[in-house]
C-alpha positions as CSV (number, residue, x, y, z in Angstrom):
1,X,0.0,0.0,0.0
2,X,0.8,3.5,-1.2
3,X,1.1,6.2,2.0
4,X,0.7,9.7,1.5
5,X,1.0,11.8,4.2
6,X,0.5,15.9,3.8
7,X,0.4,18.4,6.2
8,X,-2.6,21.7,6.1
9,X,-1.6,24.6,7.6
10,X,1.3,23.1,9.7
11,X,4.6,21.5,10.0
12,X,4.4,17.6,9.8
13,X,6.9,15.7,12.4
14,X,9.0,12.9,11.8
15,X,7.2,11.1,14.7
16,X,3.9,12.2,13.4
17,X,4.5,10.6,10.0
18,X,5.6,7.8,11.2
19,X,2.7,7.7,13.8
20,X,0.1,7.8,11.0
21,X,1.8,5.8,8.4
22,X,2.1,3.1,11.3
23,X,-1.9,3.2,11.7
24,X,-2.2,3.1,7.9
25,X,-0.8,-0.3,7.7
26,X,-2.8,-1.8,10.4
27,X,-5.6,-1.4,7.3
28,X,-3.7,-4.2,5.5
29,X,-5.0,-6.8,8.1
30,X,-8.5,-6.3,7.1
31,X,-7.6,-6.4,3.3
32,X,-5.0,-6.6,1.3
33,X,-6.5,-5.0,-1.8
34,X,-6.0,-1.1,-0.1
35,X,-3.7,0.2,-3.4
36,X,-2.9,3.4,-1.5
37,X,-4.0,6.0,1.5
38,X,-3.7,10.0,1.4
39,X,-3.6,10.9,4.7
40,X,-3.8,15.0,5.1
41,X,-3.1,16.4,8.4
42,X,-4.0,20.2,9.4
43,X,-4.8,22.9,12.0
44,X,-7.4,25.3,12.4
45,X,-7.2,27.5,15.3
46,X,-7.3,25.1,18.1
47,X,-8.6,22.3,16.2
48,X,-6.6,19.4,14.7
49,X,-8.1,17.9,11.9
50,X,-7.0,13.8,10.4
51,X,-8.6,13.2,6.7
52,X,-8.2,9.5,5.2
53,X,-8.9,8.5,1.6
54,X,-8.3,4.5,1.4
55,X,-8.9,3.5,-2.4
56,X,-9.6,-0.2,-2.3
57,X,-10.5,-2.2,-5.8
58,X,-11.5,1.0,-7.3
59,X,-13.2,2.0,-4.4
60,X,-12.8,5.0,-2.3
61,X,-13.5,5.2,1.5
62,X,-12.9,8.9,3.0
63,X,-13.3,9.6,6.9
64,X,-12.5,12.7,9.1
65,X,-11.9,13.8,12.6
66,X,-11.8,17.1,14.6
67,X,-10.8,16.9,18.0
68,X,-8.1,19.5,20.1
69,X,-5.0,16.6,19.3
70,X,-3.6,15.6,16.4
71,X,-3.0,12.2,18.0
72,X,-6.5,11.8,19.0
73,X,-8.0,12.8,15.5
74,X,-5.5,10.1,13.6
75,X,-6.7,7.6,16.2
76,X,-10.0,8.3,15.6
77,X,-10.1,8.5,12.1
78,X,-8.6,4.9,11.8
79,X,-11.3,3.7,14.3
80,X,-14.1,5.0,12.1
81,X,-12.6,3.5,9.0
82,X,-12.0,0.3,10.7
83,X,-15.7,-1.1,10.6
84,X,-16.6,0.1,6.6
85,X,-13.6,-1.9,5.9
86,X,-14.3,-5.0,8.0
């Protein structure tokens, strides 16, 4: 699987890439057919915003989160993509 990781309005981390490419991966569990994920990162104000776009067999699954960590709002965005994909 393809990992693209982009950063809105912000400076993107070397932990925080690897944090969300990490979470990525756990997608190939579930299926093995995910060709590639954009992952864009950003902050507004004092919110911290995770997108996801998983394309899967031509497919494409998009999911966001808003929440005041960008920890939190990766973590979240993998947890609501988990159960489309299952």
């Amino acid at each position: 699987m393809n990992v693209i990781i982009t950063g809105r309005h912000m400076e993107l981390t070397e932990n925080l890439k690897k944090y969300a490419e990490e979470k990525m991966k756990k997608f190939n569990k579930y299926s093995g057919n995910i060709t590639e994920a954009t992952v864009t990162l950003g902050v507004e104000k004092y919110r911290h915003k995770a997108e996801v776009l998983l394309k899967i067999n031509g497919m494409q699954i998009q999911a966001e989160s808003i929440t005041g960590e960008m920890y939190s709002s990766i973590d979240d965005v993998v947890e609501k993509l988990e159960h489309p994909i299952r």
